[in-house]
Backbone as numpy.savetxt, mean C-alpha at the origin, in Angstrom:
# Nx Ny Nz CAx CAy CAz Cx Cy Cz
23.99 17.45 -10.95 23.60 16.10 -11.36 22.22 15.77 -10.78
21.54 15.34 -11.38 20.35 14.90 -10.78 19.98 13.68 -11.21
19.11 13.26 -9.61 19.00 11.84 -9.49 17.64 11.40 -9.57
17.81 10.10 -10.28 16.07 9.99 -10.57 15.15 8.71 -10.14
14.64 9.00 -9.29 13.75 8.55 -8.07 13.01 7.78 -8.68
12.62 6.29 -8.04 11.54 5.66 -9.24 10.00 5.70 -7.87
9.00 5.28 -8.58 8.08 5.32 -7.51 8.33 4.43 -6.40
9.09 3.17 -6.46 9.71 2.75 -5.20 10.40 3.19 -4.47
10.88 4.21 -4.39 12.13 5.06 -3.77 11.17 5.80 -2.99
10.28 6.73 -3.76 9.24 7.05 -2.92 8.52 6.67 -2.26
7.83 5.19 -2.26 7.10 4.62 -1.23 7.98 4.23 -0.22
9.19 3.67 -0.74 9.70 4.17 0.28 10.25 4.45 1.16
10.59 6.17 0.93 10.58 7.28 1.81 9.21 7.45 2.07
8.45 7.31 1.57 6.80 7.23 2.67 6.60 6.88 3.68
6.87 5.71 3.55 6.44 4.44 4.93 8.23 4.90 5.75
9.16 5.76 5.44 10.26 4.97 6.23 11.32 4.26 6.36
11.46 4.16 5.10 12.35 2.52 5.02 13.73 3.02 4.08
13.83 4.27 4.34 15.03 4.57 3.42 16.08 4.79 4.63
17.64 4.47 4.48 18.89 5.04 4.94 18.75 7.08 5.03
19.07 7.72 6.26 19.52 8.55 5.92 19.78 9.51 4.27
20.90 9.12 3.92 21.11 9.44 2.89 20.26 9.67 1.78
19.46 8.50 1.87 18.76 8.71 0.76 17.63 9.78 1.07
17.13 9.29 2.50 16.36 10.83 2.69 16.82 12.23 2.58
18.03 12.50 2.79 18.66 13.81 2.51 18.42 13.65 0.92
18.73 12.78 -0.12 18.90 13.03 -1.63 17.68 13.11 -1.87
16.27 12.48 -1.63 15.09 12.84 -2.08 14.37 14.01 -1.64
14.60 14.35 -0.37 14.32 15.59 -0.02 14.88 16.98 -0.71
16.35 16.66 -0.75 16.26 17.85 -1.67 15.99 17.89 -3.17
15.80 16.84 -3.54 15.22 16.48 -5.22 13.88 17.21 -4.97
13.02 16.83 -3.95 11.64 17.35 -3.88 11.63 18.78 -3.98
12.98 19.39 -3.01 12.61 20.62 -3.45 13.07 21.51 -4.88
13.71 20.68 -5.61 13.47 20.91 -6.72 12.86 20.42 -7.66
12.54 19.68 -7.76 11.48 18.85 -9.03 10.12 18.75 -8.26
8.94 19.75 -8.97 7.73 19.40 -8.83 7.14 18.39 -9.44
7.72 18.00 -10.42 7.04 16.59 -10.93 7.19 15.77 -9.90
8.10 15.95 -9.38 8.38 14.32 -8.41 7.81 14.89 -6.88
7.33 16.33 -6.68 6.90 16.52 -5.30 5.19 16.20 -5.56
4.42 16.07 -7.06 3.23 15.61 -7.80 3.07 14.10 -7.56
4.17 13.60 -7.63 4.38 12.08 -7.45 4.38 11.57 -5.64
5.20 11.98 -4.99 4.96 11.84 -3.87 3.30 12.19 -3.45
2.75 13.25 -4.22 1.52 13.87 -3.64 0.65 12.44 -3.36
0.93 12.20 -4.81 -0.23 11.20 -5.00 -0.27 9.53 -4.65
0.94 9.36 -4.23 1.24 8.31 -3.57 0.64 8.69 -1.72
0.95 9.60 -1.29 0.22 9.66 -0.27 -0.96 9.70 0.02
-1.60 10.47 -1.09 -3.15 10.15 -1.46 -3.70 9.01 -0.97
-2.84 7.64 -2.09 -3.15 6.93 -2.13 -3.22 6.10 -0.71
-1.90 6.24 -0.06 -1.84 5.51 1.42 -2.90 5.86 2.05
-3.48 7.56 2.09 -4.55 7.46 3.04 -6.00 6.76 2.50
-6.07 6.47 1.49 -7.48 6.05 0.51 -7.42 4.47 1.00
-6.13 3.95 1.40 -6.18 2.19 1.12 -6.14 2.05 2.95
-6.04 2.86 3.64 -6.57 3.26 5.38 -8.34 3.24 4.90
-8.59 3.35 4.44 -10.35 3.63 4.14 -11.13 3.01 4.02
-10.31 1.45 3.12 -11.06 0.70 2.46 -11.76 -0.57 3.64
-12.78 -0.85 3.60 -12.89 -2.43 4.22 -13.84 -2.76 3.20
-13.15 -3.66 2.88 -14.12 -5.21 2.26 -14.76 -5.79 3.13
-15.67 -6.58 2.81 -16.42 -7.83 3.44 -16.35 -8.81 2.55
-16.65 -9.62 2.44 -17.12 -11.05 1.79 -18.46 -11.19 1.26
-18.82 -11.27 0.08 -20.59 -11.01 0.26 -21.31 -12.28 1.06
-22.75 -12.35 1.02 -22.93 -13.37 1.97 -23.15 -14.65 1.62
-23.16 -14.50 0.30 -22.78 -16.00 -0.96 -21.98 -17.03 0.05
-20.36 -16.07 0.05 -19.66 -16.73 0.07 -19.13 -17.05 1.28
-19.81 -16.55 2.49 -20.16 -17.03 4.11 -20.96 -18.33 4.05
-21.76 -18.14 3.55 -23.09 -19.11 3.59 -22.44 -20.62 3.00
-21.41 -20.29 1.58 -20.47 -21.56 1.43 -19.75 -21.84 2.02
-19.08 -20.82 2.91 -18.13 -21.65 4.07 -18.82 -22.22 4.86
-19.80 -21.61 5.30 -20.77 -22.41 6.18 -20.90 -23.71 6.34
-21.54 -23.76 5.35 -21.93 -25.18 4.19 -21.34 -25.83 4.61
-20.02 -25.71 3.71 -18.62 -27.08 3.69 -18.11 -27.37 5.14
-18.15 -26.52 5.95 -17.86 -26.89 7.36 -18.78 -27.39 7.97
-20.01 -27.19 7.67 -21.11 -28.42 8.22 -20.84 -29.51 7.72
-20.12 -30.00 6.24 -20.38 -30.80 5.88 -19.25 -31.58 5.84
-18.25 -31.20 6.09 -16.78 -31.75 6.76 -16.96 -32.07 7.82
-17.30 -31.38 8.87 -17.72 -31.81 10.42 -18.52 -33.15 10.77
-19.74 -33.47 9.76 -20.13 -34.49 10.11 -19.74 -35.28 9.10
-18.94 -35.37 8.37 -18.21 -36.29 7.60 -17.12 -37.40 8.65
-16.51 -36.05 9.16 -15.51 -36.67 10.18 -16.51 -37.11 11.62
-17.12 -36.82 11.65 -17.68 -37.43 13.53 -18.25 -38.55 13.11
């Protein structure tokens, strides 16, 4: 019988968050279904790619916070 893993099942067993059991049932699914050991691949991919990322804010939109907090501040004093 085989059991069929959705990409939540895999994330996760990524991060952790599965019972026992279910880690024994996906583990050995992995070792038989390469589609789904393709799927895990690339979900891990992904975890290490979104470790990578930093945003900033551009400086537009510093310069408007700026602003409005100057201009709240002496609103209220």
């Amino acid at each position: 019988m085989t059991i069929l893993f959705t990409p939540e099942d895999l994330l996760r067993y990524l991060y952790k968050e599965t019972s026992p059991a279910m880690n024994a049932a996906i583990e050995a699914a992995l070792e038989e279904d390469w589609t789904l050991r393709e799927k895990l691949e690339v979900l891990k991919a992904s975890a290490r790619n979104l470790d990578k990322i930093v945003e900033s804010p551009r400086t537009e939109v510093i310069m408007n916070i700026l602003q409005y907090a100057r201009e709240t501040a002496t609103a209220t004093a």
